[in-house]
N, C-alpha and C positions, 0 to 999 in steps of 0.2 A: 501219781501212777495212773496209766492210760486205763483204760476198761478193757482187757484180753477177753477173747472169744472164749466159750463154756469149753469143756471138755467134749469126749464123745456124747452121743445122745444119750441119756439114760431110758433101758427099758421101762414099759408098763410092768406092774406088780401084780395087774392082774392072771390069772394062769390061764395058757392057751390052752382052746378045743372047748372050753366049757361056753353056754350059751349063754344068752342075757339075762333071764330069770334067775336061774344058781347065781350067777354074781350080783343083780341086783337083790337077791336075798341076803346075802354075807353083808353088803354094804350096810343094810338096812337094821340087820340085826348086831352088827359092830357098832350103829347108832344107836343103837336099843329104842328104835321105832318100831311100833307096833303094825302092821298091814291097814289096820281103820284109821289109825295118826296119821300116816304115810298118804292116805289114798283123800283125807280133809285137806292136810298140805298142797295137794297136788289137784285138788279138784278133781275126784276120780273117786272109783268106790273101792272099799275091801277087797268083796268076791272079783274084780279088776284085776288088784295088785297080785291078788292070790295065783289068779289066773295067769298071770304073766310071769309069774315065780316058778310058776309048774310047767312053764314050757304050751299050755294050751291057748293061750293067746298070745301072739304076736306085736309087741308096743310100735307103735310108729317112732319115727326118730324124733318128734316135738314130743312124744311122752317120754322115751328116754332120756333126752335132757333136762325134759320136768324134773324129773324124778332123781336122775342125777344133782340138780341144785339143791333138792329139798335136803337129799342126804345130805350134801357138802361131801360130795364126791369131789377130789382132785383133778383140777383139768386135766392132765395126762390120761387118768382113767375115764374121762369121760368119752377120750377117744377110743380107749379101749373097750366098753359098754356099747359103744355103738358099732366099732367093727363084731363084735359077737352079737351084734342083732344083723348083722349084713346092710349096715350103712358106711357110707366111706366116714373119716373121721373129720368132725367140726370143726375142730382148733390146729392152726397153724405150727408147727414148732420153728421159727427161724432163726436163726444163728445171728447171736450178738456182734456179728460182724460183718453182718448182711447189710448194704446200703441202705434197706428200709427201716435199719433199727437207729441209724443216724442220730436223729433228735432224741432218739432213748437216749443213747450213749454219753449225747452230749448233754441232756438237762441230768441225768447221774455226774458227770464227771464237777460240772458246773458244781452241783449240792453238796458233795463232800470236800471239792474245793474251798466251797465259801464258808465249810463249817470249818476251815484249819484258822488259829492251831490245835483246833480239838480235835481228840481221834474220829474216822469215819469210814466206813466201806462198806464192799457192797458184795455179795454170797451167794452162791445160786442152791440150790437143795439138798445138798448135799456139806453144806460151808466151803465150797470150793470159794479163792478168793477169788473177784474178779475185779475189782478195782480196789485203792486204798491212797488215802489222802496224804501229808507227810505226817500228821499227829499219828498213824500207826504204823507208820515207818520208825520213831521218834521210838517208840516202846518197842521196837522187835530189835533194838540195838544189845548186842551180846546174844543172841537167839543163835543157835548152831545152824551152820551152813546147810546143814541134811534138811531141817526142816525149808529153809529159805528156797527150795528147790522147786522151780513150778514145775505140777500147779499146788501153790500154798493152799492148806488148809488150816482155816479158823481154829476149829479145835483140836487138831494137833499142835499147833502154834501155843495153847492155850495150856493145852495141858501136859503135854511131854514134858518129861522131866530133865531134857536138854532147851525145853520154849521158855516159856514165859512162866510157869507154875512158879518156881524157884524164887520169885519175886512175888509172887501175889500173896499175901499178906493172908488174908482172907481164905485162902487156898482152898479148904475143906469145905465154906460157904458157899464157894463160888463153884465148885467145880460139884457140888451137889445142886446147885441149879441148872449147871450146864445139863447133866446127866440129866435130870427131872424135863425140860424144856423137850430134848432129842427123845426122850421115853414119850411124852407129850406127842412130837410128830411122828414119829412110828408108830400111835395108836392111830393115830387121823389117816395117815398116810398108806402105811403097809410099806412101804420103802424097805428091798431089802439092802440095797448099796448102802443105806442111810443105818440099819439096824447093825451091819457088819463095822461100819465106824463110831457107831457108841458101841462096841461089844469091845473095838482098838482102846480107845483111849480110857473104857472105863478098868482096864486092869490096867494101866499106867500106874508104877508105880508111886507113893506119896513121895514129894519130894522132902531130903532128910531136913531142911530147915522148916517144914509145917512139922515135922515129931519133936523140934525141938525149940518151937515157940507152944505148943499146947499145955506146958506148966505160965508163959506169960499172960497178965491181966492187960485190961484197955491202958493202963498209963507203960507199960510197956511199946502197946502196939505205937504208938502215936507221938513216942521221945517226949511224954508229961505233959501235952499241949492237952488241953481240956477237949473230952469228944462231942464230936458234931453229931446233934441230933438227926440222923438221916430218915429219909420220907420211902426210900426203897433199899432195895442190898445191895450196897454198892461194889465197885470194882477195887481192893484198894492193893494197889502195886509199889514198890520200890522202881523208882528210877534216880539216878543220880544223889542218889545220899538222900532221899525224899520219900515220903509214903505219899503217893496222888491219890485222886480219889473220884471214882468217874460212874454216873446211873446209866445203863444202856438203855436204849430205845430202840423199836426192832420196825422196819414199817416195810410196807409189801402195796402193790399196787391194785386198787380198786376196779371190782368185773375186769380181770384182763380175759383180753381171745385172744391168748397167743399162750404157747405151753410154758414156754423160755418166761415169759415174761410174769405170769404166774408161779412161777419158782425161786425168781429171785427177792431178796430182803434186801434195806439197806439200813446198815446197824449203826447208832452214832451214841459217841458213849461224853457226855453230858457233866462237866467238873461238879460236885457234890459237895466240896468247902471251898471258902475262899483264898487259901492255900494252894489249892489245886488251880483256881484261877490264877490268882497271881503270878505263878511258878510258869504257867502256860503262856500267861501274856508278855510276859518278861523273855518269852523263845523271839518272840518276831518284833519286837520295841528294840 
């Protein structure tokens, strides 16, 4: 599957009219950094940071960056910090379908490629899907049409009780990770697009085959094969008369300047027995 263009832009989360101080406070204190932690960080003093939180002194825009990285401000907002200090903003936002994202496009499409027949794709911040290999075409078979409607999302896919829940084994584990992960970036983030889609899927209802495996044990789960000692919590799904069994890995691109390209993940989910291998390699042999 090609890499499709993001959606519309998503707003900053930061709230207009307020200045640079008040929001570099909120950041600061959401990081539960102290003003003298903050100001060692940044090579800068206390009575500085103080200053600049109160509105009496004015940061240059190399201090608001500073200081944006120490927090681990979100590139998005750190364009937004700097337009409420009366800077234009630092970081690009260009659209995945921009000629100059080209070599993005293609060394992504290249990587989940060459991971098939394992699942692979790629999210932007919201789990908007934006590309996906055939290993996750492979598992969204029987998936309701309404879901399959671009633009797909990851965790509607995951968790709808017409997606993929119905099959996931693990159901209750997994989708208590999902929730705990998405609670995770809405504290980092402040995302409210992001906060209104775990708010969706976390009242999805349980699908009735997890209420009526929660009296079965591990020789249940697994049709009496002996269980695999696993190293993380894995994914373990039904497909074709089979429980597979898959460890995700989440990766994101190192110092990006570009907003787009700081948003995006590309999640590649990693056969966890060698059942799950064999079953896998036996698709394209």
């Amino acid at each position: 599957m090609s890499i499709v263009a993001a959606g519309p832009t998503r707003p900053s989360t930061t709230p207009a009219g307020k200045g640079v101080g008040p929001l570099l406070r909120g950041w600061r204190e959401q990081r539960r950094v102290s003003q003298l932690e903050l100001a060692l960080r940044a090579d800068s003093s206390a009575r500085h940071i103080s200053f600049i939180e109160t509105g009496r002194s004015r940061p240059s825009e190399e201090m608001v960056l500073r200081l944006a990285e120490h927090l681990d401000v979100p590139v998005r907002e750190r364009n937004a910090l700097l337009l409420a200090a009366g800077y234009a903003p630092h970081y690009p936002e260009t659209p995945l379908d921009d000629p100059s994202m080209d070599a993005l496009r293609q060394g992504m499409e290249r990587l989940i490629q060459g991971y098939e027949p394992y699942p692979a794709l790629v999210v932007d911040a919201t789990y908007t899907v934006l590309a996906a290999n055939r290993g996750i075409t492979m598992l969204l078979e029987g998936v309701s049409e309404s879901l399959l409607t671009p633009p797909l999302n990851a965790m509607r896919l995951t968790l709808h009780p017409e997606g993929l829940a119905p099959r996931i084994r693990n159901h209750r584990e997994w989708r208590d990770h999902l929730l705990a992960q998405m609670e995770r970036q809405i504290a980092l983030d402040r995302s409210e697009p992001l906060r209104a889609l775990y708010e969706e899927v976390a009242a999805y209802p349980v699908p009735e085959q997890e209420r009526e495996r929660e009296g079965e044990g591990e020789g249940e789960l697994d049709g009496g094969v002996e269980p695999v000692p696993y190293f993380a919590l894995p994914l373990q799904i039904e497909h074709g008369g089979r429980v597979l069994s898959f460890i995700s890995s989440i990766s994101t691109f190192n110092t990006p300047m570009d907003v787009t390209v700081a948003e995006l993940a590309i999640e590649t989910f990693l056969p966890a027995d060698p059942a799950t291998v064999k079953y896998l390699q036996s698709l394209v042999s």
